[in-house]
C-alpha positions in Angstrom: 4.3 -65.4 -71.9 1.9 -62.7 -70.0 2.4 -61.7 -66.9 0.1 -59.9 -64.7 0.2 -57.6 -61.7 -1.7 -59.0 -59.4 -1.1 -56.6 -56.5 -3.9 -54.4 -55.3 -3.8 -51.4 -53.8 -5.8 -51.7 -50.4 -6.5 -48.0 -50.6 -7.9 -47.1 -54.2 -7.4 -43.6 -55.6 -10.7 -42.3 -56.7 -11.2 -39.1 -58.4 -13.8 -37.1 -56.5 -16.7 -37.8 -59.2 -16.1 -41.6 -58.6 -16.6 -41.1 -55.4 -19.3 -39.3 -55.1 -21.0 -41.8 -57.5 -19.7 -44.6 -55.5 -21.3 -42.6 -52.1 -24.3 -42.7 -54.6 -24.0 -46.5 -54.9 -23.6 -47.1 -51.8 -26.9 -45.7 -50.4 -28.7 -48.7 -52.2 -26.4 -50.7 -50.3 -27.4 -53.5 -48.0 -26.4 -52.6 -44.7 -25.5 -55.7 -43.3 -22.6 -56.0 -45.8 -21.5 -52.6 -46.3 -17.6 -53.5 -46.4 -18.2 -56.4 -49.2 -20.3 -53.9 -51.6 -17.7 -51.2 -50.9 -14.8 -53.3 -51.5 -16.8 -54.3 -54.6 -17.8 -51.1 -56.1 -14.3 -49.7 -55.1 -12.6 -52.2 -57.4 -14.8 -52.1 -60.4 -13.8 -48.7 -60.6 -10.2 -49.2 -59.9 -10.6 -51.8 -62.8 -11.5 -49.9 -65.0 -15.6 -49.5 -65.0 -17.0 -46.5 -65.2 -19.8 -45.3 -62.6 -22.2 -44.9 -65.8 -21.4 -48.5 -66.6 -21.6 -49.9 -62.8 -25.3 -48.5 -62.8 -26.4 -49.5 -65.9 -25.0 -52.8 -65.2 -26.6 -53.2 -61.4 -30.1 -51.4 -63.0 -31.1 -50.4 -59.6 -30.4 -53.7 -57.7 -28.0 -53.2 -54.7 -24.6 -54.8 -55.2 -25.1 -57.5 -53.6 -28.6 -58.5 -54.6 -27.1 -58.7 -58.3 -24.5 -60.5 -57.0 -25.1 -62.8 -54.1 -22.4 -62.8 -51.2 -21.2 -66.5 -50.5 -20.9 -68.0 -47.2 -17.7 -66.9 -45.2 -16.7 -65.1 -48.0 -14.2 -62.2 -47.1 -15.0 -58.7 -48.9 -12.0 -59.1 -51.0 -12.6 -62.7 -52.6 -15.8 -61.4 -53.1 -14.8 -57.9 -54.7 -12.7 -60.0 -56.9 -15.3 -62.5 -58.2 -18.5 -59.8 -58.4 -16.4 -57.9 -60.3 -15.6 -60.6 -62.9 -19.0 -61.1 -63.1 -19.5 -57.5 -63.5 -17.3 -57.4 -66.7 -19.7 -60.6 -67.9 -22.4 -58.9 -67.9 -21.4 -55.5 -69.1 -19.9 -57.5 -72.2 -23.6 -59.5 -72.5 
């Protein structure tokens, strides 16, 4: 049987590149939900995506304009799901 770790780290440790392409990221951000697209960039790289990958992936769309923010959702259900779909379409 698998088990997971499902714990997450509410401060991610990013290496100084990753955040500066993060910072990057983030200046394409839509302002009204800067903590959702934050939370979300923050854990596609804690997951494992590279910043190479996040912007080849987003190809210059703002987070949340490739991935619509649902109605009353909080910034971590919705790190969690845009980065699922994140990993969809870097493997499409």
């Amino acid at each position: 049987m698998l088990t997971y770790d499902t714990s997450r780290s509410t401060q991610p440790d990013l290496s100084a590149e990753a955040a500066v392409s993060l910072g990057r990221i983030l200046t394409r951000s839509v302002r009204s939900h800067p903590s959702h697209e934050r939370a979300a960039l923050a854990s596609a790289l804690d997951d494992g995506l590279m910043p190479d990958e996040v912007d080849r992936i987003l190809a210059g769309r703002r987070v949340a304009e490739a991935f619509p923010i649902r109605r009353g959702e909080s910034p971590e259900a919705y790190a969690s799901r845009a980065v699922s779909e994140m990993f969809v379409a870097y493997l499409q």
